[in-house]
C-alpha positions as CSV (number, residue, x, y, z in Angstrom):
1,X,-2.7,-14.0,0.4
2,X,0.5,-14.1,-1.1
3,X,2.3,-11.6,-3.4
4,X,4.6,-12.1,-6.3
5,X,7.9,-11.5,-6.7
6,X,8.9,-7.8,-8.3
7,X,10.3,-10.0,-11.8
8,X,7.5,-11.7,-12.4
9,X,5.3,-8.5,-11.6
10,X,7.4,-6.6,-14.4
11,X,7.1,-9.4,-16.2
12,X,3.1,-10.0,-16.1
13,X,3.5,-6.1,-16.8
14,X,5.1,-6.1,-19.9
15,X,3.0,-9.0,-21.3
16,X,-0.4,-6.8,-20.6
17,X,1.1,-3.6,-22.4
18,X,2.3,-6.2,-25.1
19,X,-1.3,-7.4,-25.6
20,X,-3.1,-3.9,-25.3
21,X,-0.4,-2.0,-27.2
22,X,0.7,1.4,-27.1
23,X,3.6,3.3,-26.2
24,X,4.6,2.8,-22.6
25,X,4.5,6.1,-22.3
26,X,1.0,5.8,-22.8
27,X,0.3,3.7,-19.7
28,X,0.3,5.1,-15.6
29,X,1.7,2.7,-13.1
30,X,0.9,3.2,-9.7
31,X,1.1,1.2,-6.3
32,X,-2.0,0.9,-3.5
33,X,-3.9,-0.7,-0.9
34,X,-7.1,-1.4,-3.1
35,X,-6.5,-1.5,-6.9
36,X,-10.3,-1.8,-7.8
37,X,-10.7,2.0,-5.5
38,X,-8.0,3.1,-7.3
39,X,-8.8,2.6,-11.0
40,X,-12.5,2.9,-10.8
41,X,-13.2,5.6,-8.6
42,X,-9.7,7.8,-8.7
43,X,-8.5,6.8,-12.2
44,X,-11.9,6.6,-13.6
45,X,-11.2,3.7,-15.5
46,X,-14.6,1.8,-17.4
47,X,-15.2,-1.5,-16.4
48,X,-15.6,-2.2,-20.2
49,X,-13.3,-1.3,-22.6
50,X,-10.1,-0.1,-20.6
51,X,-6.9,-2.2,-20.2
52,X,-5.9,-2.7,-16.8
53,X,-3.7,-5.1,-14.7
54,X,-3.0,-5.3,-10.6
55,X,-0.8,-7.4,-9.3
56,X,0.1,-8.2,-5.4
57,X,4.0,-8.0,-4.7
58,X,5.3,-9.8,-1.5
59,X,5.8,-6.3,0.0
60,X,5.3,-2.4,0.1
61,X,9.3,-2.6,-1.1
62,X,8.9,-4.5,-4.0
63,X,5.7,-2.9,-5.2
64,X,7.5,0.4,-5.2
65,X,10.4,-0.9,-6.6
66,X,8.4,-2.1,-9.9
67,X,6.5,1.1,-10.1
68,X,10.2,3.1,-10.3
69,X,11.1,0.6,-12.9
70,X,8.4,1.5,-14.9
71,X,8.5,5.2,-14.5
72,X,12.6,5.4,-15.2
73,X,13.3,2.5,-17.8
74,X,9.9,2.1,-19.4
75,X,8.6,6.3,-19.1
76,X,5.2,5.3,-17.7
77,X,3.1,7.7,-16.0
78,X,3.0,7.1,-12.4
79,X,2.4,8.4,-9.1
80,X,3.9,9.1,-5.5
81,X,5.5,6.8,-3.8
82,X,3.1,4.3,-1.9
83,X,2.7,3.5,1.9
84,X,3.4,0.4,3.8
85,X,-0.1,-1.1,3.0
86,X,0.5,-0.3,-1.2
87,X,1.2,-3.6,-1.6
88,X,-0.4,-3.9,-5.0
89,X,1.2,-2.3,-8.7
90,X,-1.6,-1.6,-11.2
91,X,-1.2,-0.4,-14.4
92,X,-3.8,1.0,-17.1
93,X,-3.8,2.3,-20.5
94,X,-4.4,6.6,-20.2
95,X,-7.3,7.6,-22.5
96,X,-9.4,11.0,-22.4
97,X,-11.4,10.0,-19.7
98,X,-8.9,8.4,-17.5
99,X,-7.7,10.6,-14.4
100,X,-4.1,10.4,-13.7
């Protein structure tokens, strides 16, 4: 499987929070190995109702490189950096029952 490139992963990015709305400082952008784990189980995302997006970068690099993006231009929310296999950048909308 290949990933995407880091533009067109801050682009895809910035299209969902355009859809979804909100402040981007009401959205968390992390990197991982397994974006369905993550949101579901650590974030606590719903599978009905929340807005989400994961994308696949070409590598650990440029996955960490969007999240930074997001966290210094955009003032997400977001985590630590990732590992060598957080090759994926999600991003969801934070609500009351989310988990950051």
């Amino acid at each position: 499987m290949s990933g995407r490139k880091r533009s067109e992963i801050i682009a895809d990015l910035e299209a969902h929070v355009g859809k979804f709305g909100g402040d981007y400082s009401e959205w968390y952008v992390g990197v991982t190995a397994n974006p369905k784990e993550r949101l579901f189980t650590q974030h606590r995302l719903r599978s009905s109702g929340d807005a989400w997006i994961a994308r696949r970068a070409m590598d650990d690099l440029q996955a960490a490189e969007v999240q930074e993006y997001f966290k210094s231009v955009r003032k997400t929310q977001g985590g630590v950096k990732g590992t060598l296999q957080d090759v994926f950048v999600y991003a969801y909308k934070r609500k009351s029952h989310t988990r950051p």
